[in-house]
C-alpha positions as CSV (number, residue, x, y, z in Angstrom):
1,X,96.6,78.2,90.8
2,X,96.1,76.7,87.3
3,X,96.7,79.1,84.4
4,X,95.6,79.0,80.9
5,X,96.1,80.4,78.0
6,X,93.5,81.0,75.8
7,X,94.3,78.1,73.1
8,X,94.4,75.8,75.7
9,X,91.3,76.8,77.6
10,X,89.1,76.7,74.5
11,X,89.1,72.7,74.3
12,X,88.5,72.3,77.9
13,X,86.3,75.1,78.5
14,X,83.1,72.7,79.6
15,X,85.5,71.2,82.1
16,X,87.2,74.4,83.2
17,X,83.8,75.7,84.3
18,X,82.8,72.6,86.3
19,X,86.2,72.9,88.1
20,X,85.0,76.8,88.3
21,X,81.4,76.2,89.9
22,X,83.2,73.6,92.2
23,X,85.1,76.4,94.1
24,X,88.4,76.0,91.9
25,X,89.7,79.5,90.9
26,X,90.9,79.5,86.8
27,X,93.0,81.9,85.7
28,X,92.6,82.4,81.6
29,X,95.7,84.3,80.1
30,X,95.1,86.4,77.0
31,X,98.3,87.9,75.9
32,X,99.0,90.4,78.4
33,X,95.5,90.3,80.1
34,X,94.7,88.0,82.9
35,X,90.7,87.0,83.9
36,X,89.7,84.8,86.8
37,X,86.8,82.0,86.1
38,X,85.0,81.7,89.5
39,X,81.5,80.8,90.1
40,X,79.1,83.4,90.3
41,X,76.1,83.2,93.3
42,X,72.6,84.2,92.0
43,X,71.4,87.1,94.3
44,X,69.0,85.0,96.0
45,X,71.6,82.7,97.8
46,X,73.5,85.9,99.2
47,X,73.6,87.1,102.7
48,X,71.2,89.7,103.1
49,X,72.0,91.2,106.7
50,X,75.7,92.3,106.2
51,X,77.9,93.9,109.1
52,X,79.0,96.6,106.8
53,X,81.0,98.5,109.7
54,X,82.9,94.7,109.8
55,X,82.9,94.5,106.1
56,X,84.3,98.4,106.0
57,X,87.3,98.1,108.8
58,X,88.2,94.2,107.3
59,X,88.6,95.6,103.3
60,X,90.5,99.1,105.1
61,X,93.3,96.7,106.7
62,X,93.5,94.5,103.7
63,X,94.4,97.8,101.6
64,X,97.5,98.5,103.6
65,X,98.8,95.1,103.3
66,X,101.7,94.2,101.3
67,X,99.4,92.0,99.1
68,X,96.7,95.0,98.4
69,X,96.3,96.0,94.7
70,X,98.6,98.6,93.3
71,X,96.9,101.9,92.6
72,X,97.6,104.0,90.0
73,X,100.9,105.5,89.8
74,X,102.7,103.0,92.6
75,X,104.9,101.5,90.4
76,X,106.3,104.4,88.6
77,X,106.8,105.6,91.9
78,X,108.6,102.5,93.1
79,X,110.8,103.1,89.6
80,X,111.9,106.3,90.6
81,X,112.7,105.2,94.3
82,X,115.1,102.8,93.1
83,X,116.8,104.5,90.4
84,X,117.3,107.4,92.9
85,X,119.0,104.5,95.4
86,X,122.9,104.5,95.1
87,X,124.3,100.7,94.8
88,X,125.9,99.4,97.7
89,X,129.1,98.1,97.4
């Protein structure tokens, strides 16, 4: 998973994109913000006939995975969970 920051990126940026439309995911690191470079598939190549009962029931078990996005609010939750956990000793 290469990262780079934005300084960095700006030299290489013709090469970054060939690595990009070649499958390679590029992460570009702003500061605090994060983007992904990944190559983007002109409406005409996509699948038109899509199971979207399959699609539907495969993204609902990825969301209750330990690796699903965080919604709003989880990690303050999380916070208070372990502030409110005495230490073991």
């Amino acid at each position: 998973m290469p990262i780079y920051i934005i300084s960095e990126a700006k030299p290489k940026l013709g090469a970054l994109v060939k690595q990009a439309s070649a499958g390679k995911t590029i992460y570009l690191l702003n500061g605090k913000d994060m983007v992904a470079l990944v190559p983007a598939r002109p409406t005409h190549d996509q699948i038109s006939n899509l199971d979207v009962p399959e699609i539907n029931r495969r993204l609902a078990t990825s969301e209750q995975t330990p690796s699903a996005p965080w919604a709003r609010g989880d990690a303050a939750r999380l916070a208070k969970k372990v502030l409110r956990t005495k230490p073991v000793r």
